[in-house]
N, C-alpha and C positions, 0 to 999 in steps of 0.2 A: 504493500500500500504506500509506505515512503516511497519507493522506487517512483510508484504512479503521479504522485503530487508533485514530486521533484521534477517528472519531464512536463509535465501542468504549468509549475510555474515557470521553469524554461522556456516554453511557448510565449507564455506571457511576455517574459522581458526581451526574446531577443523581441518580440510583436512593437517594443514600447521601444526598445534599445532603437530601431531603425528608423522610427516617427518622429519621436516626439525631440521638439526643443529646434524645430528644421527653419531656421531665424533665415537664411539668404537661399535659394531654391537655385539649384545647379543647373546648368543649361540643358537644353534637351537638342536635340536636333529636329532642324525645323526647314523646310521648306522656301524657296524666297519669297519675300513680302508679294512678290507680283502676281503669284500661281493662285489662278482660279478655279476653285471645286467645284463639283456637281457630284450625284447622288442616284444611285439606284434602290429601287425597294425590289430585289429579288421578287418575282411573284409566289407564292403559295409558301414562304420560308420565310422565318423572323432573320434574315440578315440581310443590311442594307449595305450597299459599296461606296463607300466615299473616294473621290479621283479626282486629279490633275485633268481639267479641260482638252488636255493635248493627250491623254490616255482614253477617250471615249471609247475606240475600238479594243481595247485591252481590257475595260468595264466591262464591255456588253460580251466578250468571250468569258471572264470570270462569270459572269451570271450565266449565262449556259452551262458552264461545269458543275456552276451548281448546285442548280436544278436536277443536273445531271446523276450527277454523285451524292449528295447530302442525305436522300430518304436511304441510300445505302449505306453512308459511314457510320450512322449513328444506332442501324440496327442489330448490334451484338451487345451493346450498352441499355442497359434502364435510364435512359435521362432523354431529355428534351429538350430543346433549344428555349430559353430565351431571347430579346432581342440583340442582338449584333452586331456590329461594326465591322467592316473589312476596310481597309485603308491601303490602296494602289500607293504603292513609293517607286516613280521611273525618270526620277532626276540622278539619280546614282547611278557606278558600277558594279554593286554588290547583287549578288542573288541570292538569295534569301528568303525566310518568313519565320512571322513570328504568333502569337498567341499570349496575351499578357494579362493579367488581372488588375493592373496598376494602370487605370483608365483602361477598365474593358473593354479592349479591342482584339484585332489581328490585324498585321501588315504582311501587303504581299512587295515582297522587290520586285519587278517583272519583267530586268533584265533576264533570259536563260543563262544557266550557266554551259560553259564549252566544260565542265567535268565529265567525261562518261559514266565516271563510276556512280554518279546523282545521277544525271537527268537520263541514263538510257538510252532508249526509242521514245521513252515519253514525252509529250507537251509538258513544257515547263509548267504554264497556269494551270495545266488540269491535274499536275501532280503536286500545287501546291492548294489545292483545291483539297484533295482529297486528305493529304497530309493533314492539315492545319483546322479543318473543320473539324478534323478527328479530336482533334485535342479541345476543340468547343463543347462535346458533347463529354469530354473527360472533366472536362470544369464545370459542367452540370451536375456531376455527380455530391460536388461540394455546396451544393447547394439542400444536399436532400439530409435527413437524420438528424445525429449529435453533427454533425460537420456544418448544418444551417447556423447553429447557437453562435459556430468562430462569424461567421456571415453578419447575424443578426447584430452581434456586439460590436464589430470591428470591421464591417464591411469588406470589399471586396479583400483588402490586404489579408483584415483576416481570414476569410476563405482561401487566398493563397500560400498562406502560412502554414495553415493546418494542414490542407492539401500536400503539400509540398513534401512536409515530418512526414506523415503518416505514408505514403504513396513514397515508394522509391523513384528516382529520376529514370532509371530504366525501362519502368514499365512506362511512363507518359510517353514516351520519347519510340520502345520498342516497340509499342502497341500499334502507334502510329504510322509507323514504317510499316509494320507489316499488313497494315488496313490501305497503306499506300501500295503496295506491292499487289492485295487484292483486285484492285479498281484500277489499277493498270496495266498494261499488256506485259512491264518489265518493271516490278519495280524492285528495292534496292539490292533486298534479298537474292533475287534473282541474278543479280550480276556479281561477275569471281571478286575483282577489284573491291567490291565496297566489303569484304567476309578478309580479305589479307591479313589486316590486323589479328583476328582473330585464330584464324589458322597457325599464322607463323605462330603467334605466341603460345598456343596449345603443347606446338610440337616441341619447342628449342627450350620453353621456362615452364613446362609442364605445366597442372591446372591450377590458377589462382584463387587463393580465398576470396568465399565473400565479401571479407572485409576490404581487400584490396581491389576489388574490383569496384565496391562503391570508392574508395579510395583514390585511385590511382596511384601513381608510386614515380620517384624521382630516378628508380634505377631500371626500369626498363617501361619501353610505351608500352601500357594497357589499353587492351582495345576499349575504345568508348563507348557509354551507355548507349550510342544509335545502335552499335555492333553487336554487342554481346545481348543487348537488351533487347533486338528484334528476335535475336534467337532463340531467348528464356520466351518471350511471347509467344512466340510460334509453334514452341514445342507444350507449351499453355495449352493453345490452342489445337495442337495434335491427340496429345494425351487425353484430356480434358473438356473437348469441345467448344465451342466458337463463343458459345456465353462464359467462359471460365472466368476470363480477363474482367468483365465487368460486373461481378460477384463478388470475386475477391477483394476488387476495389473496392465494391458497395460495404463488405461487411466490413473491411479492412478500416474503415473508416467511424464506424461503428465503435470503435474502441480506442478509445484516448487513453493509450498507456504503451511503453517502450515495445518493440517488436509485436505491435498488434501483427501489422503484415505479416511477420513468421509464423504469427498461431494462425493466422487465418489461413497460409498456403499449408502449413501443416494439417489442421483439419482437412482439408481441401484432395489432399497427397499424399498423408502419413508421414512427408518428411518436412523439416524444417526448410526455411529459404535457403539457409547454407547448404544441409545435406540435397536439397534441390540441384541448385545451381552446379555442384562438382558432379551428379548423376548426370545432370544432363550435356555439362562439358566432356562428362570422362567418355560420354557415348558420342559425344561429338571428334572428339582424338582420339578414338579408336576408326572410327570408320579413314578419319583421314590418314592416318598410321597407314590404313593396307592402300589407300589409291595411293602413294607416294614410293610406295614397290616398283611401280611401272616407271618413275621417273630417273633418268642416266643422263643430267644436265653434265656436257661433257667442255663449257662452256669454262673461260678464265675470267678470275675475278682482278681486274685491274685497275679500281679504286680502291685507298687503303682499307685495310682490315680495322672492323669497330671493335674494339674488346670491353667494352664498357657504355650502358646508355642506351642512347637512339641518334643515331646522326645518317639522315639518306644522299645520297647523291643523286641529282635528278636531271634529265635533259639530257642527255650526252650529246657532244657534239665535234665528230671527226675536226682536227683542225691541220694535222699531218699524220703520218704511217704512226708514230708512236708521239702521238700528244693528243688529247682531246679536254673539250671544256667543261664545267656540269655548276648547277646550282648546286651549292651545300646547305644542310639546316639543322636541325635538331636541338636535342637539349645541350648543347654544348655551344654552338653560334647560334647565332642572328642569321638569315638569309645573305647567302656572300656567294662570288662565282669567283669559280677555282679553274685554275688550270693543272691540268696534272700529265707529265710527261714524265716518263722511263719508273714508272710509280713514285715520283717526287711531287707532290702537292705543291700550290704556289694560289694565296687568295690576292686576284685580280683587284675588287671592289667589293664595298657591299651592298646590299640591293635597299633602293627607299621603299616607298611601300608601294607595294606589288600588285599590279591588277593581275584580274585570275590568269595563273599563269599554269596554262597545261602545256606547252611546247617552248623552245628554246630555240632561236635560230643562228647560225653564225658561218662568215667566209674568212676567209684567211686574214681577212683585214679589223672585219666589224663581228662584233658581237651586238644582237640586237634584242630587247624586250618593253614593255610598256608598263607604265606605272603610275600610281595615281595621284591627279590634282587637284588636293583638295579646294574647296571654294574655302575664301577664307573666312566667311560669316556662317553660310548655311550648310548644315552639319547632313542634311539628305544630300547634296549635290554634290558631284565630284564629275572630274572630267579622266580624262589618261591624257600622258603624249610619251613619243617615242623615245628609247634610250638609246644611242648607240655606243658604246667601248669599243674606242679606237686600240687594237693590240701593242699596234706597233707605238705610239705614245702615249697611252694607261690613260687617257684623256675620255671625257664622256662631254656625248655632244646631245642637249635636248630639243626635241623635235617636239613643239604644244599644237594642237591641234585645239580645234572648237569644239569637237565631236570624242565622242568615247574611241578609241581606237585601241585595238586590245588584239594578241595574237600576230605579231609583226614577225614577217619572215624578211631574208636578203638573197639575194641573188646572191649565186658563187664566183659570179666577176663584179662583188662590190656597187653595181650599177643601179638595181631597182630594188623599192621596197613594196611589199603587200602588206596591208591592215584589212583588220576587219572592222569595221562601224557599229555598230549599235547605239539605236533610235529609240529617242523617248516614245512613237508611240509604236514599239513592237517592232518596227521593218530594220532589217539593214542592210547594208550591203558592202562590196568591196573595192578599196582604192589601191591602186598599181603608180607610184611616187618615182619620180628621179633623186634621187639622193645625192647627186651634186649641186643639182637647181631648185629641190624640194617643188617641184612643179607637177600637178596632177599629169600623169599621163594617160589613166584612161579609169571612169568610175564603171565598175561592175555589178548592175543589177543583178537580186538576188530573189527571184519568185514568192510572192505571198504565201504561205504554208511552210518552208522551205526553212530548216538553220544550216548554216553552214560551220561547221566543225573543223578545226585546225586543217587552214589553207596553206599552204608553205609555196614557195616558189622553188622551181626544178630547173634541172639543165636544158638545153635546145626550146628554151623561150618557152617553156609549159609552167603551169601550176597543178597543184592537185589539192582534192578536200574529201572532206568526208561531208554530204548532205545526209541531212535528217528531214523526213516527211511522210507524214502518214505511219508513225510509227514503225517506220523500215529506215533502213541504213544504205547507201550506198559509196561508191567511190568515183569521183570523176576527175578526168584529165581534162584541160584547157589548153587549148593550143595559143599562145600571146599574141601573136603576130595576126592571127586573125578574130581574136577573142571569140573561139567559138567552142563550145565543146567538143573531145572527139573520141573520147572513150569515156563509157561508164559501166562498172559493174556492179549491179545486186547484189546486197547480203541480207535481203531480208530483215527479220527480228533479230539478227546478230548482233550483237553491240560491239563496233568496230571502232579500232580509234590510231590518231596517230601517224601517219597517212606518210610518205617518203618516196617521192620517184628520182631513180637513177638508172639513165639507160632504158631497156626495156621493162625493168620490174620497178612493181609498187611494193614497200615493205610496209610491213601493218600491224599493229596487236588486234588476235581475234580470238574468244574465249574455243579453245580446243576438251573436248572431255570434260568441260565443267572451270578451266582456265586457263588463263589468258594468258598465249602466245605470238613470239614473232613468228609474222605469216609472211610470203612472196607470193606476187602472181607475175607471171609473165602475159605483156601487155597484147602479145602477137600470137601466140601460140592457147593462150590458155589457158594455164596449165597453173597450179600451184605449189610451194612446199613449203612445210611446217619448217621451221627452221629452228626454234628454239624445244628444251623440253625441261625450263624449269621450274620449277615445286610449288613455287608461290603465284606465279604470275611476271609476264617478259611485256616491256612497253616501252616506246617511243626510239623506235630504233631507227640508225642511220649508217651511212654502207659507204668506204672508200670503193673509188673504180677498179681496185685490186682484189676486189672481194673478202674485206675485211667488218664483219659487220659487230657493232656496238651498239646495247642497249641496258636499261636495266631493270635488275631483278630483284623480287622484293625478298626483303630479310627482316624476322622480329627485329634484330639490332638497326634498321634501318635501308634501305632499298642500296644497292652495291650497279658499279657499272661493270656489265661483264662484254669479252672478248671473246670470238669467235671465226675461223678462216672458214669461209663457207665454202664446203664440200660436195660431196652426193648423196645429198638428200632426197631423197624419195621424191618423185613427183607425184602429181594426181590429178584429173580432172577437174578444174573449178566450177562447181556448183553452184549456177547460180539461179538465185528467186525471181519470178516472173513479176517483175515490177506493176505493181495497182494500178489501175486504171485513175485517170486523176479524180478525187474524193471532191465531191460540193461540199463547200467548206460550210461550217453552220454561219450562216448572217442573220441572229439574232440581232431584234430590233426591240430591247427593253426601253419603256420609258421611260427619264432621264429629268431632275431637275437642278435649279440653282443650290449648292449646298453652300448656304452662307458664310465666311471666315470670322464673322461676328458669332457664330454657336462656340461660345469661350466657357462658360461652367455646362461641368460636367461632374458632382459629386461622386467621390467613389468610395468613401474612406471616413468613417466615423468610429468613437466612442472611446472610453476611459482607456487611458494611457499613464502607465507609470514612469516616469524620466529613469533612465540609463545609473542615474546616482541615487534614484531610492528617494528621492526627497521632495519630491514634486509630482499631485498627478494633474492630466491633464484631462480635458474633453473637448473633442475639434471636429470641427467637416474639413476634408481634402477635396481639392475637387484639380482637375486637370484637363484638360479638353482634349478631342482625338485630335486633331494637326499640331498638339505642341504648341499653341503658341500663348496658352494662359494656366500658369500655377498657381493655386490660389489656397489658403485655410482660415478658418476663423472657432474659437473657441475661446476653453476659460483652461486657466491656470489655479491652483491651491498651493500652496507656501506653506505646510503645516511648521515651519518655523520660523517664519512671521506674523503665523496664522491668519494671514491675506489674500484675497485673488488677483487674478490680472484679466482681464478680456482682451482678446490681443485679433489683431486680423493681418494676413500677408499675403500680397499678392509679387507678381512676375509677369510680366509681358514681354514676351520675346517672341511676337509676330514682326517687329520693326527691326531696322538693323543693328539700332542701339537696344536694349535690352533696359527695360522701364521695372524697379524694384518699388514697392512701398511696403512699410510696415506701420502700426498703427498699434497702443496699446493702453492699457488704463489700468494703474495700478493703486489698489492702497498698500501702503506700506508703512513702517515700523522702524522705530529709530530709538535707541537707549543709550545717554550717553550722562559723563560727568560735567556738570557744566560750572562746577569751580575754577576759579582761577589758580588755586593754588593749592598747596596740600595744608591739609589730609582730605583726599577726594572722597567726599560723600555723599555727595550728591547727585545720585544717580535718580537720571529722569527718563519717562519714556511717553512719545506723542506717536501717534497716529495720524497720518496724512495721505495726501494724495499726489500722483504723478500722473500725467498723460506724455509719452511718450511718441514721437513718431518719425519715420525717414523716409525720402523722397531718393529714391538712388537713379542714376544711368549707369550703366558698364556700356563698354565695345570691348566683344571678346573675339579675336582673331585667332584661327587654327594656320598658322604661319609652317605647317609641316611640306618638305620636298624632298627630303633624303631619308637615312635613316637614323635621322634623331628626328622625336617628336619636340615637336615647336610650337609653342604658346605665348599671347601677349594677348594682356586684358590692361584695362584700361578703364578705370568707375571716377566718379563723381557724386557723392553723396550729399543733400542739406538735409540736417536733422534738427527738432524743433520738442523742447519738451517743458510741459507745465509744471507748475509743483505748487500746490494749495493747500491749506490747515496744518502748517510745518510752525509751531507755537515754540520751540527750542530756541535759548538765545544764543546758542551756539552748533553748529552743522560740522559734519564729516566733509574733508576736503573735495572727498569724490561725491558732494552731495550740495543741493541750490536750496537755498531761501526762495520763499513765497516770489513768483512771478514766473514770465513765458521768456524762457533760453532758446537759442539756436545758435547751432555751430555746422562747420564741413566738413568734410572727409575727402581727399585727394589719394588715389593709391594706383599704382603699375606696378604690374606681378609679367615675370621672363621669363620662360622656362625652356630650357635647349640641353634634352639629354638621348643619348643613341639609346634603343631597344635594348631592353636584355634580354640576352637567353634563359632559356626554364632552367639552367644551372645557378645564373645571377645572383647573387643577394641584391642589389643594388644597381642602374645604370652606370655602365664603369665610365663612361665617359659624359661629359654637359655638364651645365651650370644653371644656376635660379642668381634670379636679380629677382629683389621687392624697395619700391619704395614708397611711405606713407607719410600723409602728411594730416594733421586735425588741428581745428583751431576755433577759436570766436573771431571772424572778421567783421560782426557789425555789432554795434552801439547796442550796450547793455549794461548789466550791474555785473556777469561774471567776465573772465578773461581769462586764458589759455591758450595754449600751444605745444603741440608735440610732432616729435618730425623723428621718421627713423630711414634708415638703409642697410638695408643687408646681401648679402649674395652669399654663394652657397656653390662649392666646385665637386666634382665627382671625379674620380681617375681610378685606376685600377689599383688591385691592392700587389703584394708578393706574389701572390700564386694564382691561378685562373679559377675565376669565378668570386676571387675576396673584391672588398670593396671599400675605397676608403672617403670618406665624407668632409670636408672642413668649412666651417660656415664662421664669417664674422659679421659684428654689426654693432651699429653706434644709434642712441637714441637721443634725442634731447627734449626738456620738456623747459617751458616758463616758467619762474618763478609767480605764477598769475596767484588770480584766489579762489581755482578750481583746477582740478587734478583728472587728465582724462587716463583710461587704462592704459597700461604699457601694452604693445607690440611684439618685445622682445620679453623670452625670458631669463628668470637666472641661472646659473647651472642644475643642473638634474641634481633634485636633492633640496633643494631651497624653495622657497615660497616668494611669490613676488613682492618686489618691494620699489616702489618710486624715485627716484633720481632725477635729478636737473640733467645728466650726463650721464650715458650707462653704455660699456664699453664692452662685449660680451664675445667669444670666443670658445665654439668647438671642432673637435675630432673626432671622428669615428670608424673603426676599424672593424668593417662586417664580413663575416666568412660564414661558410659551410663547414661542419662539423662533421655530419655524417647522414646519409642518404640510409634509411632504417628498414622500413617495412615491417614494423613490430607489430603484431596482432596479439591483444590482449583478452582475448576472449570475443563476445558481442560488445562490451564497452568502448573499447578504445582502438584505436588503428593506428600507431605514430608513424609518419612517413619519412620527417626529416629533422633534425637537429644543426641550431644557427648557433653562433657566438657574435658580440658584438665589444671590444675594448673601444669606453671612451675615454673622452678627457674634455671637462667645460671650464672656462674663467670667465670673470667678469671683474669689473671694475666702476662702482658706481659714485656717484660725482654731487655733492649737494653743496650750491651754495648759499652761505649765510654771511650774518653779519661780521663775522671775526674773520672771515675766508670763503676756503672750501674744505672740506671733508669728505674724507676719501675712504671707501671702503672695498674691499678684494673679498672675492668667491674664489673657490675653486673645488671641483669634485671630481674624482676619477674612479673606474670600475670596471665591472665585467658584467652585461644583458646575458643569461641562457635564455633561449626558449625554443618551445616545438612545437611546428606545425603537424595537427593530429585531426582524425576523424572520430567525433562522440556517438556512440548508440548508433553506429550504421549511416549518419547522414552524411547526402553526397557534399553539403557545404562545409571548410575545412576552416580549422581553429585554428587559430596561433597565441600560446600565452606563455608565459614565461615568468622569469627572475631576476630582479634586479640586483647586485650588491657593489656597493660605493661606500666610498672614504670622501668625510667631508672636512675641510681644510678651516674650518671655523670653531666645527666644534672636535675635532681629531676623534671621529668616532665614523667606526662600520655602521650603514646601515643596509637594510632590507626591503624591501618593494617587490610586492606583485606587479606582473605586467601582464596588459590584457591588450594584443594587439589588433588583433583581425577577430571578429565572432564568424565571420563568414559568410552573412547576409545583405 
């Protein structure tokens, strides 16, 4: 029963921990101010579509799918739709969707993505249709039972919250895939590629606990909850029958107490979720155990060997007989392209951030890929433009386009480049570039229905691609010179990818026996051969004119580039599918109206909240609109140690380019103080008053990112205006006003410029923060004040890879006025703050990895990693007075333990730790808990 109330009230505070006390409302990503919506009302379904004017045709296709699909996704579950939101995002280059409780919605991205291993043979919207609706009717579920009461009290969040504990991330996420996989002709399950992770890891690190699985682990990649979680679903669903899945949930939910889900799949199975999960893996690496008999990959691996981790090499790209290029990444770097000759590695650059990147192109000269640019205000929009690395002088030239351009191939004499386009509303097509004039040489329409998949440019003036349409795959050659097509072969529901002509042959991944290998076809003849036979899966291969072919292959440790002299391999027949007759496309004509950018509240979010410190509760509405562009709360506050309230209300507008803050609050408040002049102070008094409070803020926050350091510059401007009434004391606290109306400003710029880290990182090894703050009274009143700080803050690497070292200084000054506003800075770790005319402050910090763990403590505990942190802080603060100044020194130094762990099986991960410091004032050890991350 302790056990029960203890995760009870856990619910409760992280619930309260995440809400309450949210004074400046963080940016969201929004849309530009210009983009005008419109609105479908789905006919016969509670879900309406809200969309960018310039997406109408991408609307009226969402709402045919789902009509389509909807009476089908949701009938394996007990629940029902309430009403809806769908929210079209095709200002970006992401692909994506989402489903969120935090302003009830769903977004769909409606870029496709070029991943085979996602999209298949399927239509992107009608697989994001079936996807994401799925998870509409899984968050019905929390609507029904004990799981209404989290709903009733705490609205939507708390139905997310509870939902979230109770319901493992696997199942949301697995259920869903394989309901997608149902309702489409391919979906994920069905393809080799998106199951890799899981197989390799079966085989090479045998089968992982459950704990580690909700977990994941720093020392080697676990497959992820889509992976592993479509599979526990599906053999749910084998075992068990089609209703299984949303039983288990229903009852699972039912019981607010640690491992309900285990009693309930136990009832359900006889066995526990754990002893579940390893029966159904260990018959999952058994069956692959014997297919892997048949395999004699007789192939060289000539990328270094990983003995530790996950680091892939991806792309290969011939650049002479014994050199080739490849993206690197993993837990060990950042995205970087390497060149690797006679097996000597050598990192070229590192990659900024990356539009989707499934192919790599490069000629003896250039190395070419695209990457993305971001808008610098509106956080949906982003553009790409071309990269080219120059070899022969390590030089990178940008090439900005107006249009998404993504999947850039080069010619092998340097000369011409291809991109592909994607269009905000759906269409795209492809541009053929001079690369010395940067002059269109010829745009390439690409049929309605039709995607085109990694286009590369070939020798004798051809191209080649893989189309997608009508849920079949095929391959076509393009003749340049007269832009016509002139070969294409069928492959059907195959899911092909990766496309390479040289000479007469096309080299291709095509799943063989259940995976995916390098394939040839001879262009003239017919004819085809398997060329590769390895274990996991062979992809994106490319061929010298010597007959040297390189591709790679995947490994738990990470995808390796392997080597091959191609021989005599078997030929055979190519088989091809009798291409479909062309399909009348659906032209649904749903009615359509103005969907206003003024519909700004939208409550989501109510009731009693206890502050994070225990000492405050709260009671608020949230309210958030679906385009993002208004945050808003308003409620009451208790002080049971003032024993006061506050009514407070806050809003955020960031539909404009500046970003418009207001806060607003009204307090009574409580003051006790001695109001003798001298000793022996006995005079302790205590009044009751009132305060109204309130600020008027602007920010411009700029996303300044182009490489691979993330870049930020914000920019606010604050007037703040506050009352104070029935204040009867003839004397006040400096940080406190006599009776009358105050106003003062707030000036502040905040820099931030640090490179990515890798999942080994403690810390960005490289970049620096600048802040500088300014507050004051500039206009005509009875108080006066002034405080001005600056600080920065560098990163660099520590001794060894992956430590991290930190060093931050900063100087503050305040007036000597006759009011005192909060410091900015603090004092060293270990002290409490304390006010200064002057304050001169000074740290270090020394972050490393300790050890990568994977501790399993039963069901409780999961530890995955252990950090250290040595610091060292000073200060030196500054007061002056009548006789002088007066000067006083800090200083504290120590040692941070803590570990990041996984409690009672959830997927969100903890970090808390141990503080212990020597402090230089009072020459004494102390101790401190630390509570870094809850996880939420």
């Amino acid at each position: 029963m302790a056990l029960k109330k203890s995760f009870l009230l856990l619910c409760f505070l992280v619930l309260s921990s995440g809400i309450f006390g949210q004074l400046t409302y963080s940016l969201l990503d929004q849309n530009p101010a210009s983009v005008r919506w419109k609105k479908i009302q789905v006919p016969n379904q509670s879900i309406q579509i809200i969309y960018p004017e310039d997406a109408d045709s991408l609307a009226q296709l969402t709402a045919f799918y789902i009509e389509k699909h909807v009476p089908k996704v949701g009938k394996t579950l007990p629940s029902s739709l309430h009403p809806w939101k769908i929210l079209l995002q095709n200002k970006g280059i992401y692909s994506n969707g989402f489903v969120s409780l935090n302003a009830p919605r769903a977004e769909f991205f409606t870029i496709p993505t070029q991943n085979p291993a996602l999209v298949g043979t399927n239509e992107w919207l009608e697989m994001l249709v079936s996807h994401e609706t799925r998870h509409m009717f899984q968050n019905e579920l929390g609507r029904q039972g004990l799981a209404k009461v989290f709903r009733s009290l705490w609205g939507s969040n708390g139905q997310a919250l509870y939902s979230n504990i109770m319901i493992p991330n696997w199942l949301w996420e697995g259920d869903a895939v394989e309901t997608e996989t149902q309702l489409n002709p391919i979906g994920r399950s069905k393809i080799p590629e998106f199951y890799l992770p899981l197989h390799a890891y079966l085989l090479d690190y045998g089968i992982p606990s459950y704990g580690k699985l909700m977990g994941k682990s720093f020392r080697q990649l676990v497959p992820n909850h889509y992976v592993f979680g479509q599979y526990l679903s599906q053999y749910f669903r084998q075992k068990h029958g089609e209703l299984a899945v949303g039983q288990i949930w229903q009852k699972a939910l039912q019981r607010p107490y640690p491992f309900a889900f285990s009693s309930v799949v136990k009832e359900r199975t006889g066995l526990t979720i754990d002893q579940f999960s390893q029966f159904a893996l260990k018959e999952l690496r058994d069956s692959i155990q014997k297919s892997q008999l048949a395999f004699s990959d007789k192939s060289e691996q000539i990328s270094p060997k990983i003995t530790r981790g996950y680091t892939p090499y991806e792309y290969p790209c011939w650049i002479s007989d014994d050199t080739f290029i490849a993206v690197k990444s993993g837990f060990s770097t950042i995205p970087v392209l390497v060149e690797v000759s006679r097996g000597q590695e050598k990192e070229l650059t590192k990659l900024g951030p990356i539009a989707e990147m499934n192919m790599l192109s490069a000629s003896k000269k250039w190395v070419i890929w695209s990457e993305i640019k971001f808008d610098i205000r509106w956080g949906q929009k982003q553009g790409t433009r071309l990269v080219l690395f120059n070899r022969e002088t390590k030089e990178k030239i940008f090439w900005d386009g107006d249009e998404k351009w993504i999947n850039p191939s080069i010619s092998l004499d340097n000369k011409q480049v291809l991109t592909l386009v994607q269009n905000n509303d759906g269409s795209s097509h492809l541009l053929l570039l001079d690369v010395e004039t940067r002059q269109l040489i010829k745009k390439i329409s690409i049929s309605s229905g039709e995607q085109i998949i990694h286009a590369r440019l070939a020798d004798q003036h051809r191209m080649v691609y893989v189309v997608k349409n009508q849920h079949q795959k095929s391959i076509r050659i393009m003749d340049l010179e007269r832009f016509k097509v002139i070969q294409e072969f069928h492959f059907g529901s195959n899911n092909i990818g990766s496309p390479y002509l040289m000479g007469d042959f096309v080299y291709f991944n095509q799943p063989i026996d259940g995976i995916d290998q390098i394939v040839r076809i001879h262009t003239k003849n017919k004819q085809q051969q398997v060329l590769t036979q390895a274990p996991f899966g062979a992809y994106s291969a490319q061929v010298l004119d010597n007959g040297k072919l390189i591709y790679q292959a995947y490994r738990a440790s990470g995808d390796a580039i392997m080597y091959k002299k191609l021989g005599n391999e078997s030929w055979s027949p190519l088989l091809q599918t009798i291409p479909l007759s062309p399909l009348q496309e659906p032209s649904p004509k749903y009615a359509s109206q103005k969907y206003s950018k003024w519909n700004i509240f939208n409550v989501y979010s109510w009731g009693p909240l206890i502050a994070a410190q225990g000492n405050q509760l709260e009671i608020s509405l949230l309210s958030k609109n679906i385009t993002n562009t208004l945050q808003a709360g308003v409620g009451y506050q208790y002080d049971p140690n003032e024993r006061s309230g506050t009514q407070f209300a806050r809003f955020s507008y960031q539909g404009l380019f500046p970003v418009f803050d207001a806060s607003f609050q009204n307090s009574q408040r409580s003051t006790s103080l001695y109001i003798d002049k001298r000793a022996p102070f006995d005079s302790l008094r205590t009044d009751n008053w009132m305060q109204s409070k309130g600020d008027i803020g602007i920010r411009l926050p700029f996303n300044l990112t182009h490489s691979a350091f993330a870049e930020y510059l914000t920019i606010s401007s604050t007037y703040s205006f506050f009352q104070v009434s029935g204040y009867d004391l003839p004397l006040r606290f400096k940080s406190e006003a006599f009776n009358g109306l105050y106003s003062s400003m707030t000036h502040a710029i905040s820099y931030s410029k640090l490179l990515n880290r890798a999942y080994w990182d403690v810390q960005s090894p490289w970049g620096y923060q600048i802040g500088l703050h300014w507050q004051g009274t500039p206009f005509a009143q009875n108080l006066n004040s002034e405080i001005w700080s600056a600080q920065g803050k560098v990163f660099i690497p520590g001794l060894f890879k992956h430590h991290g070292i930190s060093l931050r200084g900063a100087y503050q000054q305040q007036s000597n006025g006759n009011y005192t506003f909060a410091s900015t800075l603090a004092l060293p770790r270990g002290y409490t703050t304390v006010l200064y005319n002057r304050l001169y402050t000074f740290s270090a910090d020394y972050k490393f990895p300790i050890a990568n763990t994977d501790i399993n403590i039963g069901r409780l505990l999961y530890i995955k990693r252990l950090k250290g942190n040595f610091f060292f802080d000073a200060s030196q603060g500054e007061n002056i007075v009548k006789d002088g100044t007066t000067t006083t020194t800090f200083q504290s130094f120590g040692v941070d333990l803590s570990s990041q762990f996984h409690l009672l099986r959830f997927a969100q991960s903890f970090e808390i730790g141990v503080r212990c410091l020597y402090k230089s004032q009072t020459k004494q050890i102390e101790w401190y808990p630390l509570v870094i991350d809850i996880g939420f």
